[in-house]
PyMOL Python script that loads the backbone (N, CA, C, O; Angstrom):
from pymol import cmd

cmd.read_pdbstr("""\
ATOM      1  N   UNK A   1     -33.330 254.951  25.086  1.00  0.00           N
ATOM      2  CA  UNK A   1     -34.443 255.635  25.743  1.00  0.00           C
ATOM      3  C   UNK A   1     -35.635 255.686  24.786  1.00  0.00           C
ATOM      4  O   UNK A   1     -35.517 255.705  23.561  1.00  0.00           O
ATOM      5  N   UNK A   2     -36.834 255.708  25.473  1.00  0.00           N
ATOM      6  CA  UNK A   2     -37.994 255.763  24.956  1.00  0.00           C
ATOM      7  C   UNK A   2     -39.291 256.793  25.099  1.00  0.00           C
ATOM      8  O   UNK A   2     -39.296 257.425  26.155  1.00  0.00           O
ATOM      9  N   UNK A   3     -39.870 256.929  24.618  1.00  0.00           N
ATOM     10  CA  UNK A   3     -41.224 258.256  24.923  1.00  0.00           C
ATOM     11  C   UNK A   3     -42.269 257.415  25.154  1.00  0.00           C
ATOM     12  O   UNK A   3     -42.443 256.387  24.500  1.00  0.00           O
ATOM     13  N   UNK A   4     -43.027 257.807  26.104  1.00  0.00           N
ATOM     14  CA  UNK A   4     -44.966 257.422  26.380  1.00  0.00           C
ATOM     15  C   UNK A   4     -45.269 258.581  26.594  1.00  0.00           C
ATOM     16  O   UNK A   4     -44.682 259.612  26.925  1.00  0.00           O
ATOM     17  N   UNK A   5     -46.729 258.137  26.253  1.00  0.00           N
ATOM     18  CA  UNK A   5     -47.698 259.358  26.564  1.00  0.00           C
ATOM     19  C   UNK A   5     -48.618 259.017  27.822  1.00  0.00           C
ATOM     20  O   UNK A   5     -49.265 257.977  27.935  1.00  0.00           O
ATOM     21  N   UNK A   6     -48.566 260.213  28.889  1.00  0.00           N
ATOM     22  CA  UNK A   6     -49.386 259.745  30.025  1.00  0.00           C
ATOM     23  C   UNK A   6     -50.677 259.304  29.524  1.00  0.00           C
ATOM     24  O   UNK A   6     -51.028 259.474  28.356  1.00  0.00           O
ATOM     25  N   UNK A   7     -51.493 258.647  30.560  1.00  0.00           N
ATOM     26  CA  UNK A   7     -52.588 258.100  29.840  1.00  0.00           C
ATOM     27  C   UNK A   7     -53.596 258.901  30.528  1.00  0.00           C
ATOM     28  O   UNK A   7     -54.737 258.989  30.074  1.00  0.00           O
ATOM     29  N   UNK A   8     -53.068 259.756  32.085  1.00  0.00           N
ATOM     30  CA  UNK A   8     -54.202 260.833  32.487  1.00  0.00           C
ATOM     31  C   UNK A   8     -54.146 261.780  31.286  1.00  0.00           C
ATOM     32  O   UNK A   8     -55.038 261.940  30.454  1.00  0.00           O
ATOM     33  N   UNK A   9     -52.531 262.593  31.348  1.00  0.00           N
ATOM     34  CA  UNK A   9     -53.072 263.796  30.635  1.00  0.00           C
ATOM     35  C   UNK A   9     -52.588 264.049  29.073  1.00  0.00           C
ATOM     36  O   UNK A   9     -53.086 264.996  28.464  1.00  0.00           O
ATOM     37  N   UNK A  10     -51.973 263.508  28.665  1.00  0.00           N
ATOM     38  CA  UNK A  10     -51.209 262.893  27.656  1.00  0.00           C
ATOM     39  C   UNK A  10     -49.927 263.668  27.062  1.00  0.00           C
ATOM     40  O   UNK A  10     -49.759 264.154  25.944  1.00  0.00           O
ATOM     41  N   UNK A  11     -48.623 263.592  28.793  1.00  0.00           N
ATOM     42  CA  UNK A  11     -47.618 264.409  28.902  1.00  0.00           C
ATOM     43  C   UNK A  11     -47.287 263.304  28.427  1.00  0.00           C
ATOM     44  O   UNK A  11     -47.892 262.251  28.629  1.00  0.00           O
ATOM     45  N   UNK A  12     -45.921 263.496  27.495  1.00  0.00           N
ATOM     46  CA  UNK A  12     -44.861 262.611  26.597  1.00  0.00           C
ATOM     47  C   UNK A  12     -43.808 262.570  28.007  1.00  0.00           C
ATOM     48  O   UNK A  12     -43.380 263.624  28.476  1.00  0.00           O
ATOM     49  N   UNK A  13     -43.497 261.369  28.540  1.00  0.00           N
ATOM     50  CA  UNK A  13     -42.472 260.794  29.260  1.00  0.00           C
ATOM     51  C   UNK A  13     -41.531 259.735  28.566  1.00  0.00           C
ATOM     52  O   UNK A  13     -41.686 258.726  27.877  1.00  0.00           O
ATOM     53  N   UNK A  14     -40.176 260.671  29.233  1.00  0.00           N
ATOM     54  CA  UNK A  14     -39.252 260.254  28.470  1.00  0.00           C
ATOM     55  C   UNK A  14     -38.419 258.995  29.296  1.00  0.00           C
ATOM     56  O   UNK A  14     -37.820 259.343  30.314  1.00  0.00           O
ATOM     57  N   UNK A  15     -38.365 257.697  28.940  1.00  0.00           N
ATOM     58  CA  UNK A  15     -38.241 256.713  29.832  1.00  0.00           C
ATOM     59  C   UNK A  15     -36.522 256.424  30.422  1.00  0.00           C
ATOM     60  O   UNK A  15     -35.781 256.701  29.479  1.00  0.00           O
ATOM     61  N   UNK A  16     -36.014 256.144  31.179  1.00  0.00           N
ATOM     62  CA  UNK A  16     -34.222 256.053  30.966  1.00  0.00           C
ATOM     63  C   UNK A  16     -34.186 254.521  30.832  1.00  0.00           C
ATOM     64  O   UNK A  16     -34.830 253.498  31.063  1.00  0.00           O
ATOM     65  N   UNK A  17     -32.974 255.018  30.290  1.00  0.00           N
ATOM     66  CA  UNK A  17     -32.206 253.379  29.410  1.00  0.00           C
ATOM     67  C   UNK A  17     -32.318 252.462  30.840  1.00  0.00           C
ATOM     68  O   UNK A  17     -31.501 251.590  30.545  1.00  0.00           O
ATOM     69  N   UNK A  18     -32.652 252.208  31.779  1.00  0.00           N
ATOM     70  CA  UNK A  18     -32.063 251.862  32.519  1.00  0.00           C
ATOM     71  C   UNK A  18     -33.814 251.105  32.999  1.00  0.00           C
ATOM     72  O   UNK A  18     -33.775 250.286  33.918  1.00  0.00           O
ATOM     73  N   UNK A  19     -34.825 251.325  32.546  1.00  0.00           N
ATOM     74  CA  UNK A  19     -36.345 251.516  32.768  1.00  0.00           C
ATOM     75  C   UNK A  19     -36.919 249.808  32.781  1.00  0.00           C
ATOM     76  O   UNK A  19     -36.420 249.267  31.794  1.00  0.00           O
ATOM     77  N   UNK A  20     -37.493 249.150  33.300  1.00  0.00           N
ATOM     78  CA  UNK A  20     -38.133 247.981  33.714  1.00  0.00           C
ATOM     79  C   UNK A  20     -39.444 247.644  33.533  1.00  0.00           C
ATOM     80  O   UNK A  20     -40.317 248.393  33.973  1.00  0.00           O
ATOM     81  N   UNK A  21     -39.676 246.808  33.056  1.00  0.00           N
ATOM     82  CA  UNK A  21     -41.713 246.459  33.015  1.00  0.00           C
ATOM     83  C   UNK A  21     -41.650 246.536  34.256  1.00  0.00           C
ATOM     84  O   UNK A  21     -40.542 246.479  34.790  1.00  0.00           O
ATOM     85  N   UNK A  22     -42.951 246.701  35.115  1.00  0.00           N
ATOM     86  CA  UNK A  22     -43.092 246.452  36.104  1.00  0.00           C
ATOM     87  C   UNK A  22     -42.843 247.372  37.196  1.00  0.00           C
ATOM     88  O   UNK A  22     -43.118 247.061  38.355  1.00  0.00           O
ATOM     89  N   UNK A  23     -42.117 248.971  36.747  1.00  0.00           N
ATOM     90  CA  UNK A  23     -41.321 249.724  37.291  1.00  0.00           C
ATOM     91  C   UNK A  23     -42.517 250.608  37.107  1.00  0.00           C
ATOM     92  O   UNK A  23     -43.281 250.490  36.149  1.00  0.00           O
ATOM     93  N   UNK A  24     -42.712 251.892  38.482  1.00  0.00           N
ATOM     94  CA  UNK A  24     -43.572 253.014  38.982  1.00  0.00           C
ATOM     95  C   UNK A  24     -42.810 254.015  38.481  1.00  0.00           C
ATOM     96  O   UNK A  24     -41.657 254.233  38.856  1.00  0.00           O
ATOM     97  N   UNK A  25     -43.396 254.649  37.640  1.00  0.00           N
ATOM     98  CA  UNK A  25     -43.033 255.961  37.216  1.00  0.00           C
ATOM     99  C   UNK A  25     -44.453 257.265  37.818  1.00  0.00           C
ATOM    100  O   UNK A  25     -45.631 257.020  38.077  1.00  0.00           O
ATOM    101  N   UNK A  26     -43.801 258.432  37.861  1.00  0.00           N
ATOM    102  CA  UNK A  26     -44.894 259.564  38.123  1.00  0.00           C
ATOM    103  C   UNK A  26     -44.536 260.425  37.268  1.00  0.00           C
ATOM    104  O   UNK A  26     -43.435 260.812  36.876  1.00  0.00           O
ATOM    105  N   UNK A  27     -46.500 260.913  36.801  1.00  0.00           N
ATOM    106  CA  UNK A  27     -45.966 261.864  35.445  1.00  0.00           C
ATOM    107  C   UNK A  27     -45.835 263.163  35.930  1.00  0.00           C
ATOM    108  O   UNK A  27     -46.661 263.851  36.529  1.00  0.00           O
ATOM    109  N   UNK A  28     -44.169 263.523  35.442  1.00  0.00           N
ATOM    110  CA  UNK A  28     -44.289 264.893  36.424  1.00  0.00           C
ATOM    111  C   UNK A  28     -45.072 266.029  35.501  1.00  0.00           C
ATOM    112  O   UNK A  28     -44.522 267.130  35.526  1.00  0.00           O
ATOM    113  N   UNK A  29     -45.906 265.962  34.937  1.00  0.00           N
ATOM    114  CA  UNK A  29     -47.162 266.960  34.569  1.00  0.00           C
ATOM    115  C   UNK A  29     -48.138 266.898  35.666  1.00  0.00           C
ATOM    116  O   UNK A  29     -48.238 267.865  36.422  1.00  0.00           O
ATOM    117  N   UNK A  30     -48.871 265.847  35.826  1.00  0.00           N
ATOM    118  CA  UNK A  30     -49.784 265.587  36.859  1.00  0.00           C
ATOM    119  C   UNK A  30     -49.516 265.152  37.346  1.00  0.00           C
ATOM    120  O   UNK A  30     -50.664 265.087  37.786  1.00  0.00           O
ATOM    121  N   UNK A  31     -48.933 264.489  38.034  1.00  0.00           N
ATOM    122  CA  UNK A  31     -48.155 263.256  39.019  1.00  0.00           C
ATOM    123  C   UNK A  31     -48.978 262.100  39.453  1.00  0.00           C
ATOM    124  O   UNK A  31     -49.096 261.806  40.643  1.00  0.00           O
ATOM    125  N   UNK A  32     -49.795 261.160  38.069  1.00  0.00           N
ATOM    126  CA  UNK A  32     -50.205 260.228  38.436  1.00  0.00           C
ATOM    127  C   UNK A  32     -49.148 258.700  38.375  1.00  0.00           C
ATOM    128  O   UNK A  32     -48.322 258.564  37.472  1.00  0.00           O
ATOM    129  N   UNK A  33     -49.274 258.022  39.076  1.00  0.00           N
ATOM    130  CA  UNK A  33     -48.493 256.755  39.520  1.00  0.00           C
ATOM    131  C   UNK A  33     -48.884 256.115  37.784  1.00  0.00           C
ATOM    132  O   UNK A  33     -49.962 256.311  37.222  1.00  0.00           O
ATOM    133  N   UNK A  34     -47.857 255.437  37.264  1.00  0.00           N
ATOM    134  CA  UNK A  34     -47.871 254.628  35.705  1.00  0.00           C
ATOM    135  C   UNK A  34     -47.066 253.285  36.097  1.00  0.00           C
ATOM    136  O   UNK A  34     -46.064 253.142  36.796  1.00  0.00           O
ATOM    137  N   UNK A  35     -47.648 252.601  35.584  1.00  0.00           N
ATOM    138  CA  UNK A  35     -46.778 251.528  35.349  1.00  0.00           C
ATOM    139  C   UNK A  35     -46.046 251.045  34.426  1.00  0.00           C
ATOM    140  O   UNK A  35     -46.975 250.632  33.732  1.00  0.00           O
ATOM    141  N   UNK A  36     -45.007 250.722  33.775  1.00  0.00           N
ATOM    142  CA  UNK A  36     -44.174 250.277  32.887  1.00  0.00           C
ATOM    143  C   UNK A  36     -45.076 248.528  32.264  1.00  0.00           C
ATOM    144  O   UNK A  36     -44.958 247.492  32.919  1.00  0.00           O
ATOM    145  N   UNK A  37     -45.693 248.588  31.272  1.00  0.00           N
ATOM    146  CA  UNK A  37     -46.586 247.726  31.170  1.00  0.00           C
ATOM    147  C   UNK A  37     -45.745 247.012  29.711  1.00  0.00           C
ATOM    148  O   UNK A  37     -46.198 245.923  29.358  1.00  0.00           O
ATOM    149  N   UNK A  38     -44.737 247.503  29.002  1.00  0.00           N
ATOM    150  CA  UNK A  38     -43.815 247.170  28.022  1.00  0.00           C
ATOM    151  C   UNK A  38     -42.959 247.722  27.788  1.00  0.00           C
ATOM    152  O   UNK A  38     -43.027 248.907  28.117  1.00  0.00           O
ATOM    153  N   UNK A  39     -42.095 247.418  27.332  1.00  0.00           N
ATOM    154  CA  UNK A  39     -40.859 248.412  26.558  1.00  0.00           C
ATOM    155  C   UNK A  39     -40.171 248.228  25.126  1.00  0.00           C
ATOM    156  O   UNK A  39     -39.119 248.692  24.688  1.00  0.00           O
ATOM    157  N   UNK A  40     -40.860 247.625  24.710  1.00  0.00           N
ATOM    158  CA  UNK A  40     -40.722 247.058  22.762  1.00  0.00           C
ATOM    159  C   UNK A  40     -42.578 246.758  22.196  1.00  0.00           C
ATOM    160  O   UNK A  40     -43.151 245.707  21.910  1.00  0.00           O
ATOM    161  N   UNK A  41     -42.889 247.662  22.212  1.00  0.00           N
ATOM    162  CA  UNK A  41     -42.837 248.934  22.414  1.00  0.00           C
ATOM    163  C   UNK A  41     -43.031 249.599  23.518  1.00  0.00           C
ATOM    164  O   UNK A  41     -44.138 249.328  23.985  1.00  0.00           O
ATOM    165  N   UNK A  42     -42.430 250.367  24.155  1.00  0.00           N
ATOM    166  CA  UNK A  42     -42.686 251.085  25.179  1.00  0.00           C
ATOM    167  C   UNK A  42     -44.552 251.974  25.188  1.00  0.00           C
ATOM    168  O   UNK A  42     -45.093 252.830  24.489  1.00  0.00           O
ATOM    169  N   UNK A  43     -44.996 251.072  26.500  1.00  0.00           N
ATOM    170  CA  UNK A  43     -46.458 251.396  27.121  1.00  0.00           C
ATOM    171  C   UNK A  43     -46.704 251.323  28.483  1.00  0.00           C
ATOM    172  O   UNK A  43     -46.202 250.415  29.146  1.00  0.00           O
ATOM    173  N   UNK A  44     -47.517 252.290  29.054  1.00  0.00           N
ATOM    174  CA  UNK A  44     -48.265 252.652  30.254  1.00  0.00           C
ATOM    175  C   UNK A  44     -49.280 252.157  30.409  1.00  0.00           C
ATOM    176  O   UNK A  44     -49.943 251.585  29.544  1.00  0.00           O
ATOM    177  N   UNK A  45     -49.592 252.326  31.715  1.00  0.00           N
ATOM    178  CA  UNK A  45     -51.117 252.359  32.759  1.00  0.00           C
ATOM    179  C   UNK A  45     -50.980 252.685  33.642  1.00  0.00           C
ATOM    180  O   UNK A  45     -49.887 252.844  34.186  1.00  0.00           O
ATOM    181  N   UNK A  46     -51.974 252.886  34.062  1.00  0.00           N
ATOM    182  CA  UNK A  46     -52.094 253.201  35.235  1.00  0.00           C
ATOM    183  C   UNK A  46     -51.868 252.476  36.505  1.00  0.00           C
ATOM    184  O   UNK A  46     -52.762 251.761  36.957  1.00  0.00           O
ATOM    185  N   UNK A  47     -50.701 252.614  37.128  1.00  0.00           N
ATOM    186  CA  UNK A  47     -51.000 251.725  38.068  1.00  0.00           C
ATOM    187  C   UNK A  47     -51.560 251.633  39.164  1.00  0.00           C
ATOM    188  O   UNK A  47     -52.133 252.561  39.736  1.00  0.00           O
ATOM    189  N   UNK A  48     -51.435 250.372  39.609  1.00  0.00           N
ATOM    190  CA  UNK A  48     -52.633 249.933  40.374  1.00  0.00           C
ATOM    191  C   UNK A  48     -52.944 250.950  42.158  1.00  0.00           C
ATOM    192  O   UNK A  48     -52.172 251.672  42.789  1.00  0.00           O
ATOM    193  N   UNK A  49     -54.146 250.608  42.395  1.00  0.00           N
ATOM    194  CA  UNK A  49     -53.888 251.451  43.411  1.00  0.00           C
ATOM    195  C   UNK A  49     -53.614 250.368  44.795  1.00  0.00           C
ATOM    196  O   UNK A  49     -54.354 249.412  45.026  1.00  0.00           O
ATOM    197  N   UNK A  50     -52.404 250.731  45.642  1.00  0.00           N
ATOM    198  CA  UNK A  50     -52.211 250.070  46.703  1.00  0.00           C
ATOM    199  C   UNK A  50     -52.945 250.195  47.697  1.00  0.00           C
ATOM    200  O   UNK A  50     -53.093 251.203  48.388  1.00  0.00           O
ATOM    201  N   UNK A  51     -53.859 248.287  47.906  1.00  0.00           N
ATOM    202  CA  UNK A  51     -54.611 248.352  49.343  1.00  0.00           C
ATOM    203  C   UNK A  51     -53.892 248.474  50.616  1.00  0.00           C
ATOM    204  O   UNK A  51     -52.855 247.991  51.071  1.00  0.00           O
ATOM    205  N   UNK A  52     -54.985 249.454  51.124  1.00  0.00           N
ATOM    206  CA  UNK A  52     -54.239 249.258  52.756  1.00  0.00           C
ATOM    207  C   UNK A  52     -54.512 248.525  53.633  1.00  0.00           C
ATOM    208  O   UNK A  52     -55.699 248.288  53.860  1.00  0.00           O
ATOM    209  N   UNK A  53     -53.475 247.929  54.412  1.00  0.00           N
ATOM    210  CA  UNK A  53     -53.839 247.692  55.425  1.00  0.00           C
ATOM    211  C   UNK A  53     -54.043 247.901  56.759  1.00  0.00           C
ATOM    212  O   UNK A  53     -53.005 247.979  57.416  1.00  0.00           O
ATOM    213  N   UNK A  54     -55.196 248.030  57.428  1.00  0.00           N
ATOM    214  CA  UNK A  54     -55.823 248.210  58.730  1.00  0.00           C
ATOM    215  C   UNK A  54     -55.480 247.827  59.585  1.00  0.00           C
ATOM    216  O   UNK A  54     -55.852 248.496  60.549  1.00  0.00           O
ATOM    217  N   UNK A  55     -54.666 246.692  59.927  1.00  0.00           N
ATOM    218  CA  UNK A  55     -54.462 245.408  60.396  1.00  0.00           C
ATOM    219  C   UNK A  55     -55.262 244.402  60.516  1.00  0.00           C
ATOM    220  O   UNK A  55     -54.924 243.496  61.278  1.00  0.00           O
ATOM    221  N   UNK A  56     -56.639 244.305  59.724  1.00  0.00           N
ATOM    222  CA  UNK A  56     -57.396 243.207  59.721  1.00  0.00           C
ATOM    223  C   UNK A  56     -56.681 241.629  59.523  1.00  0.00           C
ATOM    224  O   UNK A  56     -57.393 240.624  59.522  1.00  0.00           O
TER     225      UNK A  56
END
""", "prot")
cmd.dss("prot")
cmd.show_as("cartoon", "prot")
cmd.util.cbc("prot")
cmd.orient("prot")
């Protein structure tokens, strides 16, 4: 297991062994959406925000 720091508020999240690049985490301080952006070393972002669709 690993620690990040949110990048809104800079709550320390603690990652499980089990954790994926590419994987949505929410920081339960603020509950913004993160993305798993590495894990050697373990890093965040923000992730992206999902477009909607209208049905255009």
């Amino acid at each position: 297991m690993s620690n990040v720091n949110c990048t809104e508020c800079e709550a320390e999240i603690t990652l499980e062994a089990n954790t994926e690049v590419g994987e949505i985490i929410v920081c339960p301080d603020c509950g913004v959406d993160l993305e798993i952006i590495s894990l050697n070393p373990a890093k965040v972002e923000l992730a992206p925000m999902e477009q909607e669709d209208w049905g255009e």
